[in-house]
gemmi code that builds the backbone of each chain (N, CA, C; Angstrom):
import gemmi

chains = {
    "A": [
        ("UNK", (28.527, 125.718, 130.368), (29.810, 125.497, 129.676), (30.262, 124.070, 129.921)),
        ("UNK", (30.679, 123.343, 128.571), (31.016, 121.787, 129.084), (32.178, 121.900, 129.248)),
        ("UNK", (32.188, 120.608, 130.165), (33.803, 120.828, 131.041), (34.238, 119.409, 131.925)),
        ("UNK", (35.273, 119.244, 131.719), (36.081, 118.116, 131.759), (36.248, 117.838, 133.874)),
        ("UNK", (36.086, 119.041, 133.921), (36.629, 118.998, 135.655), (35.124, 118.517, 136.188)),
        ("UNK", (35.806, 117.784, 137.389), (34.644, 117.251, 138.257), (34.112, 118.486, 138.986)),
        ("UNK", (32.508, 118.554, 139.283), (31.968, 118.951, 139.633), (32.807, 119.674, 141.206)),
        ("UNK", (33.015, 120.633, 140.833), (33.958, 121.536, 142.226), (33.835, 122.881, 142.277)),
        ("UNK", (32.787, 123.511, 141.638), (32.699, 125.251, 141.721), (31.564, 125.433, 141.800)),
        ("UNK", (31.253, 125.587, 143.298), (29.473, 126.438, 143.467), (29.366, 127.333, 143.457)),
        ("UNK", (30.275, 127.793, 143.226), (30.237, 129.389, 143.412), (31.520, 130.347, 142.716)),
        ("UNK", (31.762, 130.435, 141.462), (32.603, 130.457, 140.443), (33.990, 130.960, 141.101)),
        ("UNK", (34.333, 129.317, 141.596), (36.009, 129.411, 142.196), (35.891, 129.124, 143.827)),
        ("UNK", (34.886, 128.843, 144.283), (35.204, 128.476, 145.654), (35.151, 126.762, 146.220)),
        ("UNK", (35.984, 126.198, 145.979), (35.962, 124.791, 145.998), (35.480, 124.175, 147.409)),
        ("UNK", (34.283, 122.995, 146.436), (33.295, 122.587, 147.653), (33.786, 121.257, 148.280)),
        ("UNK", (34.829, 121.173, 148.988), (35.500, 120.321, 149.552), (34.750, 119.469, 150.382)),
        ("UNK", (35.379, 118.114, 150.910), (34.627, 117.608, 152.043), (34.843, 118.044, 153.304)),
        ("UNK", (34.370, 117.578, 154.763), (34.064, 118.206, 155.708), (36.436, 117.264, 156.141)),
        ("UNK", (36.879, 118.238, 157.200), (38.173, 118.074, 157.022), (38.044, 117.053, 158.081)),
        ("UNK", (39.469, 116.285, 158.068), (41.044, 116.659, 157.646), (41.227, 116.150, 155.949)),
        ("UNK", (41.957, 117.162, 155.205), (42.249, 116.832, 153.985), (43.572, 117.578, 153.848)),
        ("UNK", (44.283, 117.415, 152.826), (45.547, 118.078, 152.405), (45.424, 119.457, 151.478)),
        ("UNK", (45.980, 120.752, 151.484), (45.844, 121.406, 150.556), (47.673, 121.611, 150.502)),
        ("UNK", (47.481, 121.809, 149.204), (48.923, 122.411, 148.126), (48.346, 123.844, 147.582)),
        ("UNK", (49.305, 124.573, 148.733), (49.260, 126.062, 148.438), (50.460, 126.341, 147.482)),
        ("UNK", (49.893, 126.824, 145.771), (51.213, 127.263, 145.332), (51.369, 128.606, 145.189)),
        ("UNK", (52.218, 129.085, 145.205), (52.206, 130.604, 144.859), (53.702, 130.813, 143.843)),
        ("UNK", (52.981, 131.643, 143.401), (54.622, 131.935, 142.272), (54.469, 133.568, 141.673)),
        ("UNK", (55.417, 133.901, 141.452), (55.777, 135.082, 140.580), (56.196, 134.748, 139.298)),
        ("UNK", (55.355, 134.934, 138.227), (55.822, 135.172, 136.916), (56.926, 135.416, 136.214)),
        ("UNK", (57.843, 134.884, 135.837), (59.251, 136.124, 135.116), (58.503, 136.027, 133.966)),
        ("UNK", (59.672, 137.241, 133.180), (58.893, 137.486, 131.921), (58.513, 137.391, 130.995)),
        ("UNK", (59.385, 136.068, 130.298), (59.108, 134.837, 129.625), (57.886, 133.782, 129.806)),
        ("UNK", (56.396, 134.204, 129.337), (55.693, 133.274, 129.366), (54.959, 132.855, 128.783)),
        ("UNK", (55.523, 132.676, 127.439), (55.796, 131.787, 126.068), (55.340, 130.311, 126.896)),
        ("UNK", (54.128, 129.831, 126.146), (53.646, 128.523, 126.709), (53.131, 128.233, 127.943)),
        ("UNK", (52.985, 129.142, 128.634), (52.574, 129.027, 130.551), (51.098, 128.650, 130.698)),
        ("UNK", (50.495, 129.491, 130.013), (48.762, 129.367, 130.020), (48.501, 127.791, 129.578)),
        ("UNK", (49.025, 127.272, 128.356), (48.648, 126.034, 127.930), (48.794, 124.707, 129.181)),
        ("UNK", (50.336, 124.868, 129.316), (50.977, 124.502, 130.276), (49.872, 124.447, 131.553)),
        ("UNK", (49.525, 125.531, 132.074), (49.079, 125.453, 133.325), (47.180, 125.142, 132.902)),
        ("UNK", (46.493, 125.019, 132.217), (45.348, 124.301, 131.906), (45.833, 123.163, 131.835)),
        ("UNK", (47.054, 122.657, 131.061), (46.736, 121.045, 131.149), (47.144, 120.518, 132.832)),
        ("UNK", (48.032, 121.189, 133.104), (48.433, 120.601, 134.259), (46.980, 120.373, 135.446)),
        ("UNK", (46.234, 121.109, 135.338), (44.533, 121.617, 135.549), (44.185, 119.870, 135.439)),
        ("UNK", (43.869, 120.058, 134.128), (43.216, 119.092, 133.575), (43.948, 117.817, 134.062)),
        ("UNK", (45.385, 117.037, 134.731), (46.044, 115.565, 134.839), (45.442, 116.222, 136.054)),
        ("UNK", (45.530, 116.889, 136.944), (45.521, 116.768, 138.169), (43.985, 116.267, 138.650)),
        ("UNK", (43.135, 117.421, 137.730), (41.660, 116.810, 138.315), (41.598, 115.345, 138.086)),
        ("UNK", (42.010, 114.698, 137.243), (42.229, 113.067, 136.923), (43.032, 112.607, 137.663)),
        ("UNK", (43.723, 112.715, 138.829), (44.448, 112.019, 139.621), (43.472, 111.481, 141.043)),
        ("UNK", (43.867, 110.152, 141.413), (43.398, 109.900, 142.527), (43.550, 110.694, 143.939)),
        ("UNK", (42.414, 111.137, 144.299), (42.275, 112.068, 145.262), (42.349, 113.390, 145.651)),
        ("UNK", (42.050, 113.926, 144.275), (42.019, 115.241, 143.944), (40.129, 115.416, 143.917)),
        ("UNK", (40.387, 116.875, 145.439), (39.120, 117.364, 145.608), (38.871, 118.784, 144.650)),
        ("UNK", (39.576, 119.368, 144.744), (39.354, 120.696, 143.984), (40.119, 121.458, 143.915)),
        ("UNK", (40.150, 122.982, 143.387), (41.369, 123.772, 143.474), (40.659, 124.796, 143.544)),
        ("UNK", (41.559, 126.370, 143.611), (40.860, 127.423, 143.715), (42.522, 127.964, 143.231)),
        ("UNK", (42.150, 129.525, 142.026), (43.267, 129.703, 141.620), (43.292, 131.247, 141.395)),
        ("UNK", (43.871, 132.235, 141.632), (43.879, 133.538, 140.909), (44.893, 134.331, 140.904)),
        ("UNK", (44.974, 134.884, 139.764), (46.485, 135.475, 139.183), (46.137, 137.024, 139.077)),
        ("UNK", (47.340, 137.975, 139.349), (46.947, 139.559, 139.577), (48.723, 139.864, 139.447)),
        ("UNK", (48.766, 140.972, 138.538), (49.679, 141.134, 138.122), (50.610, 140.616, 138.180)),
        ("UNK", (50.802, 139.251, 138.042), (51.825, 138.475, 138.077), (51.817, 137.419, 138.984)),
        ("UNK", (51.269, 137.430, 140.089), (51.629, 136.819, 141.516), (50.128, 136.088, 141.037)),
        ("UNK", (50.409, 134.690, 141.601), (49.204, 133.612, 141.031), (49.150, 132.686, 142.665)),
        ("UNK", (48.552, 132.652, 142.916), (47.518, 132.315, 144.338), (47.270, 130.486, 143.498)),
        ("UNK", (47.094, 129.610, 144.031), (46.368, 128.127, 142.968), (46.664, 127.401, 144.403)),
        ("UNK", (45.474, 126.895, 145.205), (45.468, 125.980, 146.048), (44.849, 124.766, 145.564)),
        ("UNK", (45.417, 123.698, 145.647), (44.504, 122.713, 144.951), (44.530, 121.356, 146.368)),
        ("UNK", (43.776, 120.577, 146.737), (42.952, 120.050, 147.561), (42.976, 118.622, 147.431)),
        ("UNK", (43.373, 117.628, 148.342), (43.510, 116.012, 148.241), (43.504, 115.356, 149.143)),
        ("UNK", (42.782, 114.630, 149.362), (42.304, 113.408, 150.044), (43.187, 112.788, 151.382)),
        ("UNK", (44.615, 112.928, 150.848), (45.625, 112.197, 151.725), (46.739, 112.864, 151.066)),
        ("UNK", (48.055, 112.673, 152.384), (49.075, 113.084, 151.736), (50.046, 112.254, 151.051)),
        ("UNK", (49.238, 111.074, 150.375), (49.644, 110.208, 149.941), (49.496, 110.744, 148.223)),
        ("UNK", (48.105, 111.138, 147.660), (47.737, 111.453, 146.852), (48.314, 112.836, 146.564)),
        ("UNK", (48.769, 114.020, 147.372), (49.481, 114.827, 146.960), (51.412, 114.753, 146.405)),
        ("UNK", (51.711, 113.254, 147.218), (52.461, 112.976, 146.896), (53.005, 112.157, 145.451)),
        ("UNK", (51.837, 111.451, 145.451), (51.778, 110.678, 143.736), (51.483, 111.962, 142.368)),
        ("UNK", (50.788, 113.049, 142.825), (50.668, 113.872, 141.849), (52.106, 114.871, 141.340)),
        ("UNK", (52.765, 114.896, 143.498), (54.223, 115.474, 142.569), (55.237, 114.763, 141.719)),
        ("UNK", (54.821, 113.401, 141.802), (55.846, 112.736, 141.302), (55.662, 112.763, 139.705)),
        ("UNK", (54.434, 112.768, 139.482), (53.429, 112.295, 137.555), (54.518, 112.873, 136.897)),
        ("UNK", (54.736, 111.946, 136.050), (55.752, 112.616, 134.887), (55.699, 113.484, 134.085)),
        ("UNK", (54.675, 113.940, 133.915), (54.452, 115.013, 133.177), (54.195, 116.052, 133.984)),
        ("UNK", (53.868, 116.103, 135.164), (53.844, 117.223, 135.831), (55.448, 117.847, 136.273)),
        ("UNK", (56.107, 116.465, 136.470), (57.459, 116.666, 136.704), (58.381, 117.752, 135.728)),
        ("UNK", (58.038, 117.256, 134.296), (58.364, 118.477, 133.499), (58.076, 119.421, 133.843)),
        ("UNK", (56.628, 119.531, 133.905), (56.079, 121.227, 133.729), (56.692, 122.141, 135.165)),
        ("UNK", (57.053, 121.025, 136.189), (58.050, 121.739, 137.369), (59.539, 122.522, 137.109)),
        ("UNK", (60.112, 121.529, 136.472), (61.020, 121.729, 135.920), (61.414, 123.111, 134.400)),
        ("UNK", (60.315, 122.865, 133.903), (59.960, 123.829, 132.801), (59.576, 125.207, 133.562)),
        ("UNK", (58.579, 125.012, 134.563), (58.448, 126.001, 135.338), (59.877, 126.733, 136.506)),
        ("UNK", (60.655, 125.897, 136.776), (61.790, 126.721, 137.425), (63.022, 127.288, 136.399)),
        ("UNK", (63.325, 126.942, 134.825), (63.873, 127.089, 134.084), (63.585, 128.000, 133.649)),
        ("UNK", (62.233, 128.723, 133.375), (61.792, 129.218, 132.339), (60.518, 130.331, 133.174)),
        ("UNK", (59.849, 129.858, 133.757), (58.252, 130.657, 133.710), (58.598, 131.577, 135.032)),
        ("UNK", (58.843, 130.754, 136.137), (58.594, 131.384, 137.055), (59.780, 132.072, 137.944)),
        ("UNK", (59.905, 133.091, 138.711), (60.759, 134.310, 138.900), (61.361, 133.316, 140.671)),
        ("UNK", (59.935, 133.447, 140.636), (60.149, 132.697, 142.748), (59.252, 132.195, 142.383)),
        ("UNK", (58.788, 130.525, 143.307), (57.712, 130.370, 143.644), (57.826, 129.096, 144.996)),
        ("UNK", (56.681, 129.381, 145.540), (56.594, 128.171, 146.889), (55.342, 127.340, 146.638)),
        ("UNK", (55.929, 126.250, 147.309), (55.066, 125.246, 147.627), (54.427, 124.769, 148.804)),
        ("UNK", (53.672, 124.955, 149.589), (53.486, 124.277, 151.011), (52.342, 123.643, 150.703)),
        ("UNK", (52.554, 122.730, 152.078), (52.011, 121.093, 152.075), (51.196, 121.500, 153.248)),
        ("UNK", (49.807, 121.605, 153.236), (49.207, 121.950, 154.283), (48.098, 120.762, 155.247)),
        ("UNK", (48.283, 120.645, 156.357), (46.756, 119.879, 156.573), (45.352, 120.549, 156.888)),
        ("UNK", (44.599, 120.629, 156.467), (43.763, 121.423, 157.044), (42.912, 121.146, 157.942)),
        ("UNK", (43.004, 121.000, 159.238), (42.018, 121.064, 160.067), (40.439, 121.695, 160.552)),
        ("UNK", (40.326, 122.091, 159.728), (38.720, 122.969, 159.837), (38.302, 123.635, 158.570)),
        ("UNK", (37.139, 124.474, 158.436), (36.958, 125.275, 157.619), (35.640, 125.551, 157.964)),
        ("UNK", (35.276, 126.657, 157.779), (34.023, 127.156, 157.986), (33.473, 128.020, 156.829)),
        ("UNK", (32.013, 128.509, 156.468), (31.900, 129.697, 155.035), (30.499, 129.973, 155.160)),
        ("UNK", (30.435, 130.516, 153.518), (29.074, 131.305, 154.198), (28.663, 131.595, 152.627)),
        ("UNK", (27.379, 131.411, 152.316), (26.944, 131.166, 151.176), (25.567, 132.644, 151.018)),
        ("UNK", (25.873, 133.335, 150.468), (25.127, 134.636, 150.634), (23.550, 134.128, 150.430)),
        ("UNK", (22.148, 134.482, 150.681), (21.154, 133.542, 150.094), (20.563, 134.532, 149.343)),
        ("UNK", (19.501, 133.947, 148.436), (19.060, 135.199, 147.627), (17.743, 135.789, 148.362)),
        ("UNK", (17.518, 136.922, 147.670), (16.479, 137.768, 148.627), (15.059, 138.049, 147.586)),
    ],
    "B": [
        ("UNK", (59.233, 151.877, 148.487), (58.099, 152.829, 148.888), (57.562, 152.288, 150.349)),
        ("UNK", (57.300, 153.248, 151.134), (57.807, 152.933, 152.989), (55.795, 152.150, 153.308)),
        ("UNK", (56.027, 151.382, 154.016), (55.343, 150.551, 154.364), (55.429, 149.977, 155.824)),
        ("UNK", (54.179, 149.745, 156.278), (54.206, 149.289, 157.849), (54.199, 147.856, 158.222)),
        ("UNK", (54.181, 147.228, 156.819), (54.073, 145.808, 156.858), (55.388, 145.299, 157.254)),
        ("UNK", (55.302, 143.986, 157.719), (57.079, 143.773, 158.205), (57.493, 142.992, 156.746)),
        ("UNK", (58.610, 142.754, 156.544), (59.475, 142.127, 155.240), (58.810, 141.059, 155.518)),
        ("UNK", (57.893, 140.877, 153.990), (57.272, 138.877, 153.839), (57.204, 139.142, 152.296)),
        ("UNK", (57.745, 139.905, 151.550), (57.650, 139.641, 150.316), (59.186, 139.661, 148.992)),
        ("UNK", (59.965, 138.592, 149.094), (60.845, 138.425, 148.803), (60.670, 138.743, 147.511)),
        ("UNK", (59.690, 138.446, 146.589), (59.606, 138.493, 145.240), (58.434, 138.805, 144.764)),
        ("UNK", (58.180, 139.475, 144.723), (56.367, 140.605, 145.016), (55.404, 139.694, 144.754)),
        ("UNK", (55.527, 138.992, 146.101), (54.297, 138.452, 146.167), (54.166, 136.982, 146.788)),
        ("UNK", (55.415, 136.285, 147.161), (55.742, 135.121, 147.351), (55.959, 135.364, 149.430)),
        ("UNK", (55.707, 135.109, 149.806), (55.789, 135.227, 151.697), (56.582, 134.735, 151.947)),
        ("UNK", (58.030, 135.692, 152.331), (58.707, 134.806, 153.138), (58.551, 133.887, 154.861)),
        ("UNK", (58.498, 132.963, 154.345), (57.346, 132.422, 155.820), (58.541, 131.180, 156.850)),
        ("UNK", (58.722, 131.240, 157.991), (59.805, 130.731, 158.061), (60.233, 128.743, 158.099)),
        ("UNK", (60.571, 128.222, 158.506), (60.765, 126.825, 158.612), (59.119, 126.220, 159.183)),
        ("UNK", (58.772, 125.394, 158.521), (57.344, 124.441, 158.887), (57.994, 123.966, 160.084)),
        ("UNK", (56.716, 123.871, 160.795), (55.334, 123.782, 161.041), (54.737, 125.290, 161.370)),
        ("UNK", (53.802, 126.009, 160.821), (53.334, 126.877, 161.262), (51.724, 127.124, 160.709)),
        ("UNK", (50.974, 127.854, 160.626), (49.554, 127.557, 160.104), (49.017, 128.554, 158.983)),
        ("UNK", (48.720, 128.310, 158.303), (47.670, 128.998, 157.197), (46.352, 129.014, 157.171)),
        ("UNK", (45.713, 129.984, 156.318), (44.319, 130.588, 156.827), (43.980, 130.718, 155.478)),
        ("UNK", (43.541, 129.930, 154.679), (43.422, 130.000, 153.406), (41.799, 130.689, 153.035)),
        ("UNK", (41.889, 131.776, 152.387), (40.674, 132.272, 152.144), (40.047, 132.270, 150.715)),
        ("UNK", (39.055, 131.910, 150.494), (38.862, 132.051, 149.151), (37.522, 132.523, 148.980)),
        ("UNK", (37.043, 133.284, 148.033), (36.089, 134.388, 148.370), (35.442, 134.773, 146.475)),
        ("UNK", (34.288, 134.963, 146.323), (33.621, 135.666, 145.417), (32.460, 136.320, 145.636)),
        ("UNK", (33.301, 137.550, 145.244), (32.481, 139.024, 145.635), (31.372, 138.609, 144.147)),
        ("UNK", (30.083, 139.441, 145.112), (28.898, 140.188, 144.800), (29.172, 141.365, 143.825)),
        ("UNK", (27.873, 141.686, 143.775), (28.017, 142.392, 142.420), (27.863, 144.041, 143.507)),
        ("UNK", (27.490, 144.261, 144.854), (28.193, 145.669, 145.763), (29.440, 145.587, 145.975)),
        ("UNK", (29.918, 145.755, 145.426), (31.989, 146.082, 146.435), (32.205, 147.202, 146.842)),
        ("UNK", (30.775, 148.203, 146.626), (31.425, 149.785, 147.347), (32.008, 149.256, 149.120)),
        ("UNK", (33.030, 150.167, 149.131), (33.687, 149.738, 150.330), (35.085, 148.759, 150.458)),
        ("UNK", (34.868, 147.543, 149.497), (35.514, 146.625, 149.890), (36.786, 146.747, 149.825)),
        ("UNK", (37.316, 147.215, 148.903), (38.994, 147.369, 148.403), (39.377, 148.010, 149.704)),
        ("UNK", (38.881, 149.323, 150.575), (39.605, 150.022, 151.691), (39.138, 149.169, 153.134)),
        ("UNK", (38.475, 147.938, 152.966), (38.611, 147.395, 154.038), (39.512, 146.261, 153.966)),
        ("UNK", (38.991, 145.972, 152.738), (40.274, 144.837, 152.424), (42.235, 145.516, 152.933)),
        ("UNK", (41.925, 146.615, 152.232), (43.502, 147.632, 152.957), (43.592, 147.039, 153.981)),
        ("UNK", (42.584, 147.880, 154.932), (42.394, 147.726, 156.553), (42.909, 146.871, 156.774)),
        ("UNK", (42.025, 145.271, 156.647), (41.903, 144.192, 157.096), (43.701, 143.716, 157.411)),
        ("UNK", (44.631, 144.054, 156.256), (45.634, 143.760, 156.044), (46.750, 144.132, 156.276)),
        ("UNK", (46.547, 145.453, 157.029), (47.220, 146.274, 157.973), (47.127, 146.288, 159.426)),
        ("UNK", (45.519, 145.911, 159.764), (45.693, 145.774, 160.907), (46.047, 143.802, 161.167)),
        ("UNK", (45.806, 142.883, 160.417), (46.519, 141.564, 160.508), (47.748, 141.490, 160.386)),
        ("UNK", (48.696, 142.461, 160.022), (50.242, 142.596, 160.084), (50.820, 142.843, 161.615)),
        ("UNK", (49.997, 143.815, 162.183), (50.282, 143.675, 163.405), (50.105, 143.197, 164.698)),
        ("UNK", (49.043, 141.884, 164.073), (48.818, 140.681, 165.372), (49.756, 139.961, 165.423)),
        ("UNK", (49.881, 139.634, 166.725), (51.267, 138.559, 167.001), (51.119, 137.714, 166.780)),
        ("UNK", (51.950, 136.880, 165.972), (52.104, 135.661, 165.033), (51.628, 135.640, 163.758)),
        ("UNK", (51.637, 136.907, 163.279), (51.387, 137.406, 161.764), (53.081, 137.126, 160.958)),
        ("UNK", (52.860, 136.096, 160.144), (54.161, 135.784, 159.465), (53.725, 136.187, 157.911)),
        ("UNK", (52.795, 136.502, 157.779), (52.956, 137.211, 155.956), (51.660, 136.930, 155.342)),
        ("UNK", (51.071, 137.341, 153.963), (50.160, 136.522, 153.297), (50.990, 136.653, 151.844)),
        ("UNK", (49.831, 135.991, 151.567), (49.948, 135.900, 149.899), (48.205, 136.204, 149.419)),
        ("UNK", (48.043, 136.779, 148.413), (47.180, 137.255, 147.733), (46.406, 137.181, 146.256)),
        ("UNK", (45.381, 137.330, 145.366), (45.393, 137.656, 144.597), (43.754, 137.317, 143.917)),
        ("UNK", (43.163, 138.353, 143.057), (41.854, 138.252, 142.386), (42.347, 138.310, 141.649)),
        ("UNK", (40.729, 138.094, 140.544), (41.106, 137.728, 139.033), (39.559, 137.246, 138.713)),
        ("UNK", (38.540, 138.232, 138.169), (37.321, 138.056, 137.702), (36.863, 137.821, 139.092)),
        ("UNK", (37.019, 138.118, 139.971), (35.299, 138.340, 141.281), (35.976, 136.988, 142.180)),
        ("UNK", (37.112, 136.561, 141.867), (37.485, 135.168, 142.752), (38.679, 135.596, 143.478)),
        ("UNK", (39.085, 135.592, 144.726), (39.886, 135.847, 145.641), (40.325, 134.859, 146.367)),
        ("UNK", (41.842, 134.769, 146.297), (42.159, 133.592, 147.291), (43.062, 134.327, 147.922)),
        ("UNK", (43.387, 134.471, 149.384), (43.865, 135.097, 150.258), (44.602, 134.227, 151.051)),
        ("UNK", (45.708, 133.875, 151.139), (46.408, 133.278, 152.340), (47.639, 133.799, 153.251)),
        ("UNK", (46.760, 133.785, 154.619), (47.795, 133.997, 155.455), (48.589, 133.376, 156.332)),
        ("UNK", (49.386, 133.982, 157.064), (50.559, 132.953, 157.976), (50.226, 132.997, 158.765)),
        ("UNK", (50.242, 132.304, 160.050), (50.444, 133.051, 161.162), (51.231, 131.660, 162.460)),
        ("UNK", (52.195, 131.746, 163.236), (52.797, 130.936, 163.778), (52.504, 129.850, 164.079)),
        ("UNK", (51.178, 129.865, 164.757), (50.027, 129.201, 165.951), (48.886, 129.164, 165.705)),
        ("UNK", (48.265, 128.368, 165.850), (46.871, 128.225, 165.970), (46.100, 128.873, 166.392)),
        ("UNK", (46.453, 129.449, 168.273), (46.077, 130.848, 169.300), (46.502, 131.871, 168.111)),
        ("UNK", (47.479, 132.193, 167.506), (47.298, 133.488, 166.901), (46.775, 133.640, 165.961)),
        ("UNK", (46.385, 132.702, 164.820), (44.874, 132.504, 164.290), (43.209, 132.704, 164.765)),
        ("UNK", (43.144, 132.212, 165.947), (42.071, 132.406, 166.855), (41.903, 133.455, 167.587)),
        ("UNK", (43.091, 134.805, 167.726), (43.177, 135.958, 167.962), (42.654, 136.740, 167.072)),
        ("UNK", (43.205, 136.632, 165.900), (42.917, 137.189, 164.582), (41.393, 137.434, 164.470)),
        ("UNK", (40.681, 136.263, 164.120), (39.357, 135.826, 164.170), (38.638, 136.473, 164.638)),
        ("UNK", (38.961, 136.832, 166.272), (38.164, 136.996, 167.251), (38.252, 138.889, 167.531)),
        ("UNK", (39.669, 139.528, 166.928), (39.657, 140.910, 166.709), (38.678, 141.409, 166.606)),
        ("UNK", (38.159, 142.563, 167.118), (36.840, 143.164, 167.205), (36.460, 143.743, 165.572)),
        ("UNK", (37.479, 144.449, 165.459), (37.289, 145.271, 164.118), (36.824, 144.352, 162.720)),
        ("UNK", (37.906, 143.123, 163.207), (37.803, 142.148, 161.944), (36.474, 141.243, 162.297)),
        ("UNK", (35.783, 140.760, 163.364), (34.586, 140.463, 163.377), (33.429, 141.422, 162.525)),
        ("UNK", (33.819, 142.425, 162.246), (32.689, 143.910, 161.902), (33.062, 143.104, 160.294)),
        ("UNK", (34.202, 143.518, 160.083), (34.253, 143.215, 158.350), (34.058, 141.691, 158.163)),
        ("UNK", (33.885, 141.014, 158.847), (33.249, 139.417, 158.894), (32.257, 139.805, 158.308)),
        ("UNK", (31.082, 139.990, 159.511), (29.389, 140.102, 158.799), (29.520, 141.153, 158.133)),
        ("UNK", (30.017, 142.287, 157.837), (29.911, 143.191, 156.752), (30.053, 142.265, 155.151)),
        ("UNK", (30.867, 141.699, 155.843), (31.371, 140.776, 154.167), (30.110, 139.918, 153.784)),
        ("UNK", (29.746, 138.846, 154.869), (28.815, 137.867, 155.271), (27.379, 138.959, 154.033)),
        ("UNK", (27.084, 140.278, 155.136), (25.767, 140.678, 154.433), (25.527, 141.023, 153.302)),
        ("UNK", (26.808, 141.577, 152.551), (27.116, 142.442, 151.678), (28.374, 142.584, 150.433)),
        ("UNK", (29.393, 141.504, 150.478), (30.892, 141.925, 149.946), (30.450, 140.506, 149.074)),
        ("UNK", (30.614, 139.151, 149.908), (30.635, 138.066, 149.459), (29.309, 137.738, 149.177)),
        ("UNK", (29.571, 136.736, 147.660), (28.432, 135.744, 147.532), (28.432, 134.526, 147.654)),
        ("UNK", (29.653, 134.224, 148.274), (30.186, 132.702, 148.715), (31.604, 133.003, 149.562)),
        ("UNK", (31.988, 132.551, 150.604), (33.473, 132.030, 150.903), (33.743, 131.301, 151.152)),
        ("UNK", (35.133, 130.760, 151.797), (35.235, 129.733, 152.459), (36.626, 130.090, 152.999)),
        ("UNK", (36.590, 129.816, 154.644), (37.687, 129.618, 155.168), (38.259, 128.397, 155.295)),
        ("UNK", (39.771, 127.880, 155.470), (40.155, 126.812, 155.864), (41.480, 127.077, 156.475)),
        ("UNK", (41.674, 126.585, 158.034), (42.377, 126.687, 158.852), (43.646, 125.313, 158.043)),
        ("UNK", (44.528, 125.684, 157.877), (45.946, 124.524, 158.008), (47.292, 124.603, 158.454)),
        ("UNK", (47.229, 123.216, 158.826), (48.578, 123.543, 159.494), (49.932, 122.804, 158.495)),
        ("UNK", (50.762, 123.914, 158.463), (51.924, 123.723, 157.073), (52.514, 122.714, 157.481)),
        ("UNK", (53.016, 121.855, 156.938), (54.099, 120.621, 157.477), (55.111, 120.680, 156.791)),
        ("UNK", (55.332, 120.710, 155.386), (56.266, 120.905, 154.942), (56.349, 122.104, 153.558)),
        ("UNK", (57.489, 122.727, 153.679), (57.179, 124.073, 152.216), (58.752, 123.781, 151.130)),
        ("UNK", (58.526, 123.948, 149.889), (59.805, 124.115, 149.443), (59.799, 125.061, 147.938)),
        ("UNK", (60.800, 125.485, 147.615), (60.537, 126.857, 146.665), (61.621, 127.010, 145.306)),
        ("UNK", (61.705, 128.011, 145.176), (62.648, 128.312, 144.033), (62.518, 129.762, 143.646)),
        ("UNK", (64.281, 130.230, 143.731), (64.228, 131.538, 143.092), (64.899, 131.292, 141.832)),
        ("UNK", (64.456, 132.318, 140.933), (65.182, 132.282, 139.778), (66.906, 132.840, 139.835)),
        ("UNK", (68.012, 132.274, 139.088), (69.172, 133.123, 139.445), (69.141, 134.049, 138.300)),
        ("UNK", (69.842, 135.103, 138.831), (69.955, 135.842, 137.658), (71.207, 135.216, 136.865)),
        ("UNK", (70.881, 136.062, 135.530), (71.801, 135.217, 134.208), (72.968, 136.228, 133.792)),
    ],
}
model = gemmi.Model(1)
for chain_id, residues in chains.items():
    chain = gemmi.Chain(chain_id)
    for i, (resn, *xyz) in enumerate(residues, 1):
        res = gemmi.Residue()
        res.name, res.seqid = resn, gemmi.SeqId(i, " ")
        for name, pos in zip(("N", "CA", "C"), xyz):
            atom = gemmi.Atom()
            atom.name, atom.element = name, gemmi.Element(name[0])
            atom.pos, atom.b_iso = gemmi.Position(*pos), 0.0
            res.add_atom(atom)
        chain.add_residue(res)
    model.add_chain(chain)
structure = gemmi.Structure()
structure.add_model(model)
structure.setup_entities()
């Protein structure tokens, strides 16, 4: 499938980050029930972010409402220039007006990570 | 509907988690094509992590075979408790041989969080 995002899914959704310290942006949100435009909305926002400086990857999944989307950066310099992008700024704003019921943001560092890659038999 | 979990879900599904600094355990996971089993350990897993000390909440959610799982927990030691739980070592390599075809853990530590509820109208 051709595709605009940098090379970041070995394993459909598990983002192959570098070895740490890096920043992750854990978002989580609840849906309200208005979500007229959300899907578009949240692919493009997809799409500026993988184009921002220092964006490693994301990992994202939505279940009845409640949407999980960690996305991954270099420095907390670069997570900071992405909250500011003007167009993301809308879709924040659009998103507390309109889409979403609750949602959080945390600013994480990550110190480690470890995983495990099943092999074939 | 009565539950043993302590109050972390303000808005079904969002963790109430308290003032940063505290740590996250970000999991992200794609199951194999066996999941007999997995959903009632996954239960397990999440019942008995409610009642380790320094269990402050998770957040959750799949969506096509991709799982991102994040939990709270105060401290670093009560992360490394977690881990090291006997039961949850079993559903480790159970997962390792059999559940997952990729994961990845990543230990972080929150620095800063900020949110939004919707008001009612």
């Amino acid at each position: 499938m051709p595709s605009h995002r940098p090379e970041q899914r070995p394993s459909e959704g598990v983002a192959a980050t570098p070895q740490p310290p890096y920043y992750a942006v854990i978002f989580t949100s609840d849906l309200a029930d208005d979500t007229d435009g959300y899907e578009e909305m949240a692919e493009r926002m997809l799409e500026l972010a993988s184009r921002q400086p220092g964006f490693l990857g994301f990992e994202s999944a939505r279940e009845e409402g409640v949407g999980v989307t960690v996305s991954y950066w270099s420095s907390e310099h670069a997570v900071v220039q992405w909250k500011r992008h003007v167009e993301h700024r809308l879709a924040q704003k659009m998103g507390r007006d309109r889409w979403y019921r609750c949602y959080k943001v945390r600013v994480a560092k990550v110190e480690r990570e470890y995983g495990h890659v099943m092999q074939d038999t």
